[in-house]
N, C-alpha and C positions, 0 to 999 in steps of 0.2 A: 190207205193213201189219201193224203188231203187235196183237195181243190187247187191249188196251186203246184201242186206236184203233179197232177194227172194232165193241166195244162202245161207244163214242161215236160212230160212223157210225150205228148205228141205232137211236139217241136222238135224232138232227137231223131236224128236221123237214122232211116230207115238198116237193119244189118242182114245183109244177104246169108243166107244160113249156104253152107252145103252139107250135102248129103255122101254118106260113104258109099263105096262099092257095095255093101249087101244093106246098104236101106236104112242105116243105123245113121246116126248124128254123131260126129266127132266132137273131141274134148272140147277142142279150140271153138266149134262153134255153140256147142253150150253152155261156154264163158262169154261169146259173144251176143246169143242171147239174151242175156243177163247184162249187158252192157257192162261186161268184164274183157278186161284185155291183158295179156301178159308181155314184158320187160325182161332183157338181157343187158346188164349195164358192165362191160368190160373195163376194170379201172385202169390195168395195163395197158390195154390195146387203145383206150378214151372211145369205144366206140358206145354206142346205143342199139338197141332193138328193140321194138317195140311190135306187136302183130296188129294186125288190120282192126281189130277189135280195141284195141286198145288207144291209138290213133282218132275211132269214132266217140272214144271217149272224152277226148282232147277237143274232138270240134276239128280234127286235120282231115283235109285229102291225103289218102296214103301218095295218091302219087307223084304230090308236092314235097312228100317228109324226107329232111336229110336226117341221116343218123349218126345226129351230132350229139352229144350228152346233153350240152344246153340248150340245146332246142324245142323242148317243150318246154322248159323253164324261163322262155324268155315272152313267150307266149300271156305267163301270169303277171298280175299286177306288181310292183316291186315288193308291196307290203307282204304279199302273198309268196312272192319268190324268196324273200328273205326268210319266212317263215321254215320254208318248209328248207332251203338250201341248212340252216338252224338245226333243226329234227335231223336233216341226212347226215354233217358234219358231228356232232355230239354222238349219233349212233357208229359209226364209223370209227372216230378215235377215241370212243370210250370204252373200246373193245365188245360193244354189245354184237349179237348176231341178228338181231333184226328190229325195225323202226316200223311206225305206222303216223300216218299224217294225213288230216282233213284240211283242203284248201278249195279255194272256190278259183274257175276258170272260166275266162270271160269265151263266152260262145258269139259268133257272127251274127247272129241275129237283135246284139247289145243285150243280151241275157247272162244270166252269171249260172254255171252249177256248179255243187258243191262235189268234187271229188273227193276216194280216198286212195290211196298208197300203202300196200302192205307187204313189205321185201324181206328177203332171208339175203345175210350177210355172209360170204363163203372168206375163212382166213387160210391162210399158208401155217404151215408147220409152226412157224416164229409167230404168228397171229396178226402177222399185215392181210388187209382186208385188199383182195384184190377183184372182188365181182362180187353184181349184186342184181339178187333173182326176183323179181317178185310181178303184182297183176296190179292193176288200176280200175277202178270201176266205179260208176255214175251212184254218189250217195245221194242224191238230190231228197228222192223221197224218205229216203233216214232220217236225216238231218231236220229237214222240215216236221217230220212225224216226231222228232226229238223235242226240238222248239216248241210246236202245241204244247206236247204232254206238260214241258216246264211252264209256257205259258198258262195251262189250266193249271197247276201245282202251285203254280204262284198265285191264281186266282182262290183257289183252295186254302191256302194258307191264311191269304187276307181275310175273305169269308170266317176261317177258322178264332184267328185273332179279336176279331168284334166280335164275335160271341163270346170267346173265353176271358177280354177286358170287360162286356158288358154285365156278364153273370156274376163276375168278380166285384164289378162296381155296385152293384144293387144287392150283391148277398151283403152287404152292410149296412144296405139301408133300411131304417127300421119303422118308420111313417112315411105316410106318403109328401109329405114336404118333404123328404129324402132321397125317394123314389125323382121327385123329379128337380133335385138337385145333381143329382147325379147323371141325369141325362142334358141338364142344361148349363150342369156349371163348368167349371176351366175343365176344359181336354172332355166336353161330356158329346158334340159331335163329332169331333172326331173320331170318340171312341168307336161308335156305332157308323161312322163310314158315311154321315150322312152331310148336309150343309143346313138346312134346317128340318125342325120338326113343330105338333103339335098331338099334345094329350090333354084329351077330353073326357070327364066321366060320369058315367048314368045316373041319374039323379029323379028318381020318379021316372016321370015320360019326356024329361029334361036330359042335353047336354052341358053341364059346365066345363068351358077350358081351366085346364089350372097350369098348362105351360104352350106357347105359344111364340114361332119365330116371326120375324117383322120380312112384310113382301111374301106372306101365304095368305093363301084366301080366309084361314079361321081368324086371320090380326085384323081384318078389315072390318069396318064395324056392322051390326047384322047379321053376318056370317060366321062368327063363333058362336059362344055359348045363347042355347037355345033352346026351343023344338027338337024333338028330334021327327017330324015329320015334315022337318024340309029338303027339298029336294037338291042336299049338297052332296058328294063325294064323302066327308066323313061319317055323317048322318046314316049317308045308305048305305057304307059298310057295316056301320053298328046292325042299323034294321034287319039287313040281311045275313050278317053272319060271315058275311064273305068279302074278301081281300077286291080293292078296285085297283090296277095297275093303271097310271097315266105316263105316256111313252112322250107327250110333247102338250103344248099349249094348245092345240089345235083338236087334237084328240080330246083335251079336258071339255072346249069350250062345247065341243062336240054331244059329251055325253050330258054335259049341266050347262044347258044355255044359262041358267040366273048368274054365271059367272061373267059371262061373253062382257056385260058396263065394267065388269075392271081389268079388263085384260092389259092395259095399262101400267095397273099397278101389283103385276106380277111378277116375281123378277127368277122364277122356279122354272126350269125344262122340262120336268120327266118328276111324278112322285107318285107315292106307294099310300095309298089309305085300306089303311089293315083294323080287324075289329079284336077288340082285348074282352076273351072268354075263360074266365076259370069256372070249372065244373057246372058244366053247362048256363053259367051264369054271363050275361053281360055286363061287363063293369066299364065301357068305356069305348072308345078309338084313340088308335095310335096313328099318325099321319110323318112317313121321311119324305122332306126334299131335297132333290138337286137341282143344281145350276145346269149342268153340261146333260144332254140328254144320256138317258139311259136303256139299255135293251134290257128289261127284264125275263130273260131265259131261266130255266128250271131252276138253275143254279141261285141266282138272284131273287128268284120269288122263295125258294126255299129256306137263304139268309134272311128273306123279311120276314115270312114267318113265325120263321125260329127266335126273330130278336121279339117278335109281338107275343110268342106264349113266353119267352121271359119276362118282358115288363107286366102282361097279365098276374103271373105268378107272385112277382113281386108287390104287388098294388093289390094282389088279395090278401097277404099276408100284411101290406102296412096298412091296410083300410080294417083289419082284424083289429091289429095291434091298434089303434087307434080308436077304435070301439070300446074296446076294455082301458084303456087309460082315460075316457071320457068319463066313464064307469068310476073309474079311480078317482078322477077328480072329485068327480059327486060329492064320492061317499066322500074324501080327503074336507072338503069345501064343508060335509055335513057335521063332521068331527071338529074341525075347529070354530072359534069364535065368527060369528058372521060379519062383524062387524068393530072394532074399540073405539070406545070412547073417548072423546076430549079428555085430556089430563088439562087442569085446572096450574098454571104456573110453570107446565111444560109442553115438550112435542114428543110427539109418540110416533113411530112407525114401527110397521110388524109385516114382516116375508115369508112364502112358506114355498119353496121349489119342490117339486117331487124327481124322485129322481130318473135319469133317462133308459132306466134299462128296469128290464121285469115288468110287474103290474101295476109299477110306479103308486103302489099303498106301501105306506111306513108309517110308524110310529112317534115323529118328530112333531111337536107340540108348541102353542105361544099361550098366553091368556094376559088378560089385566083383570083383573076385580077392583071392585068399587068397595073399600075400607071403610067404617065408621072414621069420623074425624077429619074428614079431607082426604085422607092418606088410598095407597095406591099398591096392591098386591101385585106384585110383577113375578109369569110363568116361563120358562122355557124348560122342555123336559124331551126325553127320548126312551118310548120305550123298544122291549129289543126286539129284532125281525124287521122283517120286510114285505109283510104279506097283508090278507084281511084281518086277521085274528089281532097283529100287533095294531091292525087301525083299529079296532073294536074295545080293544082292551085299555088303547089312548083314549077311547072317550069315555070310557067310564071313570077312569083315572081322575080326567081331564075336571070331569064335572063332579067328581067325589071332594078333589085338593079346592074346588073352587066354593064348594058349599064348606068347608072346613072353611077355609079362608075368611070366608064372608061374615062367619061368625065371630072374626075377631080376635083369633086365637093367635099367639105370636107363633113367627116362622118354625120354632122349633117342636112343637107340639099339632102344629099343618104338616109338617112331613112324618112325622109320629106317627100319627093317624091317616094318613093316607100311604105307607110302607102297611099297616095294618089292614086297610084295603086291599092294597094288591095282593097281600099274601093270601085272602079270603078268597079271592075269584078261582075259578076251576081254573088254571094256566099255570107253567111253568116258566112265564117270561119275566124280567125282572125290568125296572125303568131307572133310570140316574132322570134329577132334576134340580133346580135352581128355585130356588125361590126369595125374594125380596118383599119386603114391605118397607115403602116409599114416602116421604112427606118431603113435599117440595117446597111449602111454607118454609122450613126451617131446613133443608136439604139432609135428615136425617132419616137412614137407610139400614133398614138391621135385615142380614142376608144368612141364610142356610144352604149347605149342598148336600145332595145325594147322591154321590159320585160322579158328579158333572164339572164341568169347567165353572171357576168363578166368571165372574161379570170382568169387564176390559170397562175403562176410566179415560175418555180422553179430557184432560186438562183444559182448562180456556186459553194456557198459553200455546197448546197444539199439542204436547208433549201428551206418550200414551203411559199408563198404570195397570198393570192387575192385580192387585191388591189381596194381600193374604186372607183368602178364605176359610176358614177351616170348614171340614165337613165330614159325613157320614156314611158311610155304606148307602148302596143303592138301594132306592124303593121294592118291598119283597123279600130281599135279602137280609137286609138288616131284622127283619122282624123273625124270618128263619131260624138266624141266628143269634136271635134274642138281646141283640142290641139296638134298640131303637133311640137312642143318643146322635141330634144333628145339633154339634153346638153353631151357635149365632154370633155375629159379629159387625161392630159397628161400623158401620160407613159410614162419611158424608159426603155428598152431591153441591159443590162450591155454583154460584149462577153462572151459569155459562158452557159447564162439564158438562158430558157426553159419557152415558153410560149404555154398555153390549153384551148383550145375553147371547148364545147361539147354540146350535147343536155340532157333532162333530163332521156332519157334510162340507161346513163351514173351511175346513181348516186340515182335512186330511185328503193329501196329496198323493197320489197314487209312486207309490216307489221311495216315498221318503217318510223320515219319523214327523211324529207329530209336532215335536217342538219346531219345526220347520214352517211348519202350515201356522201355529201358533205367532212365531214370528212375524209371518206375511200376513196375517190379521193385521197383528198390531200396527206393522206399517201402511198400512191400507187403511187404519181406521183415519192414522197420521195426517194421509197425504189426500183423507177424501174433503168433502165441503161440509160446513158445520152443518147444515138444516140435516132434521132427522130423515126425513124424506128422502132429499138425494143423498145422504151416506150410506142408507140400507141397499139403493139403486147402484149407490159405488161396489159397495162390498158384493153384492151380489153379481155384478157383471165383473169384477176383477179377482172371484175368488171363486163363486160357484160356477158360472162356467167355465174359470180357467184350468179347475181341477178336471175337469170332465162332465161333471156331471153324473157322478155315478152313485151320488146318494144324496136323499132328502133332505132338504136343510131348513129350522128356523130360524126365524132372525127377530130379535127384539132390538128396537135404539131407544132411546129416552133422551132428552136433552132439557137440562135443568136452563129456563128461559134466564138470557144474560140480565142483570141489575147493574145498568149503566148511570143511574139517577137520572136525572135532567138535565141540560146545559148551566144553569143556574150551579146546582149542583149531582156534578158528576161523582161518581162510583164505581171501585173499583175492588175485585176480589180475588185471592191469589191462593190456592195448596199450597205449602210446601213441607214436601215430606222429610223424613225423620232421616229415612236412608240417601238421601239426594245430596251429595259432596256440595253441587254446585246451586244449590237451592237457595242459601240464603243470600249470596253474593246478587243471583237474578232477582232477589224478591227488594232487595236496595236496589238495585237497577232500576226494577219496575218503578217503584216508587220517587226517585230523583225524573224519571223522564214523565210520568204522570203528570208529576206535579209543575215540570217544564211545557208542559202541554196546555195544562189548565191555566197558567200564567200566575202562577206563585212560585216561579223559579228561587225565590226568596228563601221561602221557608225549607226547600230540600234540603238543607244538611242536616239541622236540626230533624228531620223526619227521617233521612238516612240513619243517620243515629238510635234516634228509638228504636225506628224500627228493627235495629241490629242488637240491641241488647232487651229485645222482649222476644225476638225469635232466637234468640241462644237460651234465654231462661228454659225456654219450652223444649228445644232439640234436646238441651241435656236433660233438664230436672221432670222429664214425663217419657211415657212410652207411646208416644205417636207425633205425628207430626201436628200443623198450628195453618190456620186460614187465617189470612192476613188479609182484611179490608180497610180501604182509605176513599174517603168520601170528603165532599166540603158540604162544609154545614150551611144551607141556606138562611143564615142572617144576615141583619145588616150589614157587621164588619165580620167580612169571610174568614172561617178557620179550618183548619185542616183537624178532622178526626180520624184516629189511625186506631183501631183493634185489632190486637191478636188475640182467637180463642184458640183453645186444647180441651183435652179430654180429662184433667187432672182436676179433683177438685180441691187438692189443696193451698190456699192462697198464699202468697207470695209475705214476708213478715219483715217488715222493718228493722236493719240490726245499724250497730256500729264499729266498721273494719276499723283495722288496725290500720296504723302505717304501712306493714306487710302484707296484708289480706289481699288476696286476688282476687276476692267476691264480696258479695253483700252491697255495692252499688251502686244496686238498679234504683233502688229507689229514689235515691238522692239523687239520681241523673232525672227522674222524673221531674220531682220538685225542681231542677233547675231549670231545664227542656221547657217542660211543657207550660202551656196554662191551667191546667187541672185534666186529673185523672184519676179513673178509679177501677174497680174491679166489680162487675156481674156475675151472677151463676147462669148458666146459659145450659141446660138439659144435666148429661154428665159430667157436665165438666165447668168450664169458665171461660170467661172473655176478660181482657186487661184492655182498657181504653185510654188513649190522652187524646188530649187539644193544642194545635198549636197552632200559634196565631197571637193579634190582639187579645185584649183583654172582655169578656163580654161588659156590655151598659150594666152602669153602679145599680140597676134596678134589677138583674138579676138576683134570687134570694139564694140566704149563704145555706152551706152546708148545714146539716144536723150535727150537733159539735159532740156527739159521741161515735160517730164517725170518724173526726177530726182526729178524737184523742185515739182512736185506735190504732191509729201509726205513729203516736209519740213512742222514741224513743225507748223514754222510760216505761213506756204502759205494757202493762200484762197482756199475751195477745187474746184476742176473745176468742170464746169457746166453740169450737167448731162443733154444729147441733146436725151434721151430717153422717151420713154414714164411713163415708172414709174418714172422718173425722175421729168419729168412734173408733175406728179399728185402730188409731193411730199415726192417722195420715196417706195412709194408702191409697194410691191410686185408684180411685172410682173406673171401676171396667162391664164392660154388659156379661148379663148372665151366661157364661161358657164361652166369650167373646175375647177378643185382641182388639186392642186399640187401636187398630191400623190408618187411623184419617179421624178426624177433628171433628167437633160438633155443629153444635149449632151457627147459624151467619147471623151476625147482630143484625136485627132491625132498625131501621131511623131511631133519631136522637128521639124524637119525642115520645118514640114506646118507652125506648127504658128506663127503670126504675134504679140508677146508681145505689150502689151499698155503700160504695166509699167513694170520697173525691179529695181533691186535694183543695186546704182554706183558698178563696176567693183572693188576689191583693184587695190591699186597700184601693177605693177609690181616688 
């Protein structure tokens, strides 16, 4: 019986018992005993009866009660009378035979008890309910004993809820910047039922906080992270091992006077400072606050407890985990390049994430080497696994392909020989890689794969490429299988392009195919900033953690530095590819607003022009696409020079069309267009240059006049002393390579050495 029911037991008025003739206690008064009374409710006759027991259950003098039917019902509150008048009519004409009803009735003393009501229903032959039998009797102490039980059931529950949200929320978390994300981020006090907290952890014979609410004594300054031989509440639970309950401000100030100068700026009632011990070890204190005081009873200290050997458990396991990913890193940090170096006429950046789950070692790779010539070996590779063996096996790799490299050898004979490495080492793992070698002098780029992704091309004008690579079985396997064939293929890198190497962290999306994550590269490389720097920051926060993070990823950028010329004279450089509908329409575009730019709005038709029938010659009559630069030539009287190069190297021949002819000319649109023009050999291929503009000063000196003749008409064309010349005209292509992108970028007017031009006029 609880405390409030014992003090209503002896506010109920006293019940005379009697005694039978042989010394025995009748029924009636052992119902009365019990503060039970019994009812005879006559429906026919409307009378009532009620016994003297029954009556004292009511709160009536028996020798004031009429027995009238409504006359204890009028007694109750309406709410109360309605209820229960409710239960008796539904029992009654819904042909049941008996009802039961708990109502509270107000006693003289302005107290309320709770009554019950348990009747049997007597029917006639036909089932009209014409009387109704039943006892009445004081629930007070039920009811009440009911109410705790649910009030602690409910307290139980809650209690039960923040441990089974808190256990829930930290078995996910895997470091301890996790651990106490989860206790402080959205919904993380509520979870835990508290209004603030503070976790602190041992550190030597030091406390560090690493999470902390604002208006607790650890936010204040001095009072957190420390000593741990001062004399605060969280301190001395760590030292001791044992839980400090503080029930008020008054109590705290009590036990830690050095708190009493800020009692001011405390805004806390009542808190729990508990010590976080995994196997016998101390890793810390956990500190809950409330606002509203709190009675910490068994119950309460047993849910703090409970919630401090879970965040213990959890912060041993992420301060583990944490230990070994430090580990990871090391070695990870010791495996790759410490450092890359300046590229000479580009920007370089290089990223390496490891991934957020396991021992965070993987086999994902970057490098640059330093090339005879200028030139610039560029790595990205992946070998397979995710453990230590794949990081062991990546550096030997690593530094096998980079001593190959070093020595000079082209891409295809680098991956040769280092597929013949990996197969050597005692391992069964195989690696895909990338490999490039780069000259930024002339942006020409001969690229091999190993079952890896090609390089991504972002454009100067924004627009992205990935350019047909062909390649070879992966590193290991190919030499298994007795093919060690990586053919090579030309690239060129335009001033201003943006080239991306990566591994597949980069790009594979949990739930979706690859061409998806491919996709979202390319539009990411699109939509990031040109510097190599912040694009590898772009891709890697819009790509590696939007995946998850669930695997290691390298990243290489390169960015071939723009050739804008001077304001004197400016410079400009443009792809356009072979497969691109709408290439050559933008590439006259580009060129009428350039030159509307520079203020030789003049001269753009005539350069529209060229420019449209020296990038048809190359779309159709080659297998790759033509870089088209336009520059002004810093002389006196300003002229526009316009180059297209390709990769073809056979030159372009003088004829004469017919009335009918739909071809043959180009050339006579030069000689009319331009000021003079001619043709370069430029690496594999060639460059077709004019001038348009004035004429230059009569002191410029004329052509070599078998130059001259070599576009007459009538003259024989001279004998191509090249190799594709040899074979018959064939398109000059790199060794096992596709033409996929252009050569060389013409250098300034005064490097080169014209083969042909067109005669000077007369002065």
């Amino acid at each position: 019986m609880t405390e409030s029911a014992e003090r209503a037991d002896s506010a109920r008025p006293v019940v005379r018992v009697g005694v039978t003739q042989d010394g025995g206690i009748g029924t009636s008064e052992r119902l009365a005993m019990n503060r039970t009374g019994s009812f005879d409710w006559d429906l026919d006759a409307e009378t009532f009866e009620i016994d003297e027991a029954g009556l004292l259950v009511f709160g009536v003098d028996p020798s004031t009660f009429t027995a009238r039917p409504g006359a204890l019902a009028d007694l109750l509150d309406p709410a109360e009378k309605a209820r229960l008048d409710i239960a008796v009519e539904e029992a009654i004409t819904g042909g049941g035979n008996s009802y039961s009803a708990y109502f509270q009735v107000p006693l003289p003393d302005g107290t309320s008890q709770w009554t019950h009501a348990q009747a049997h229903i007597l029917r006639t032959q036909d089932g009209r309910a014409h009387r109704i039998v039943g006892v009445v009797r004081d629930a007070t102490a039920e009811v009440t004993h009911s109410a705790f039980v649910l009030e602690l059931e409910k307290r139980r529950q809650r209690q039960t809820n923040i441990v089974e949200r808190t256990t829930a929320a930290l078995s996910r978390a895997v470091t301890v910047d996790d651990v106490t994300a989860s206790l402080t981020g959205t919904g993380g006090l509520a979870r835990i039922g508290a209004d603030g907290l503070a976790l602190g952890l041992v550190e030597n014979s030091d406390i560090r906080m690493v999470a902390v609410s604002e208006d607790t004594p650890e936010s204040l300054a001095g009072l957190g992270s420390g000593g741990l031989n001062r004399e605060l509440p969280l301190t001395d639970a760590i030292r001791s091992g044992r839980p400090r309950f503080i029930n008020s401000s008054a109590d705290l100030f009590r036990r830690y006077p050095a708190l009493r100068a800020f009692s001011g700026r405390l805004k806390f009632s009542s808190a729990a400072y508990l010590p976080l011990v995994a196997q016998a070890r101390p890793l810390g204190g956990f500190a809950l606050f409330y606002r509203n005081p709190v009675v910490f009873n068994a119950d309460e200290r047993i849910l703090c407890l409970g919630l401090a050997a879970i965040v213990a458990q959890s912060l041993q396991r992420a301060m583990l985990f944490d230990e070994e990913r430090q580990f990871a890193t090391d070695l990870q940090a010791a495996m790759l390049p410490r450092s890359i170096q300046d590229v000479e006429g580009g920007d370089i950046a290089v990223r390496y994430h490891a991934a957020w789950s396991g021992r965070q070692i993987g086999g994902d790779w970057y490098d640059v080497i330093s090339l005879p010539n200028q030139r610039y070996g560029l790595v990205v590779g992946d070998v397979q696994g995710h453990d230590a063996h794949a990081a062991a096996i990546m550096g030997q790799l690593r530094i096998a392909l980079r001593a190959y490299a070093a020595e000079g050898h082209p891409p295809a004979t680098v991956m040769a020989r280092a597929s013949r490495f990996l197969a050597e080492l005692d391992t069964d793992r195989f690696a895909t890689c990338t490999y490039l070698q780069v000259d930024l002098a002339s942006g020409a780029v001969r690229a091999a794969r190993a079952g890896h992704f090609g390089p991504m091309i972002r454009h100067s004008d924004g627009r992205v490429g990935s350019p047909h690579v062909r390649g070879g079985l992966p590193l290991g396997i190919s030499t298994a299988l007795g093919n060690e064939e990586f053919p090579e293929t030309r690239l060129d890198l335009v001033p201003g392009e943006t080239l991306v190497l990566y591994t597949d962290g980069l790009v594979e999306e949990p739930g979706a195919d690859l061409d998806t994550g491919v996709a979202a590269l390319a539009q990411e490389i699109a939509a990031g900033p040109p510097d190599a720097e912040a694009l590898a920051d772009h891709l890697s926060e819009r790509l590696w953690e939007r995946w998850g993070s669930g695997d290691d990823v390298a990243l290489l950028v390169l960015r071939r530095r723009p050739d804008t010329g001077s304001p004197r004279a400016p410079r400009l450089h443009q792809y356009i590819h072979q497969a691109d509908p709408e290439g050559l329409s933008d590439a006259r575009a580009l060129v009428r607003q350039a030159l509307n730019d520079w203020g030789m709005g003049d001269l753009a038709d005539d350069a529209e022009l060229v420019t449209g029938e020296l990038l048809v010659n190359v779309l159709l009559h080659t297998e790759g696409g033509a870089v088209l630069t336009l520059e002004v030539l810093p002389e006196p009287t300003r002229r526009v020079r316009l180059s297209v190069q390709d990769r073809s190297s056979v030159w372009p021949r003088r004829r004469t069309p017919g009335e009918t002819s739909t071809s043959g000319r180009g050339l006579l649109l030069l000689d009319a267009v331009t000021t003079r023009w001619g043709i370069e050999p430029r690496g594999e291929g060639k460059a077709v240059w004019c001038e348009i503009g004035p004429p230059p000063p009569p002191s410029a000196p004329p052509p070599a006049p078998d130059a001259v003749a070599a576009l007459r008409p009538d003259a024989a064309p001279a004998p191509d002393t090249t190799a594709a010349g040899k074979a018959g005209g064939a398109t000059a292509r790199a060794p096992g390579g596709s033409a996929s992108r252009t050569g060389d970028v013409p250098t300034p007017d005064t490097d080169r050495a014209p083969v042909v031009r067109r005669p000077e006029p007369d002065s």
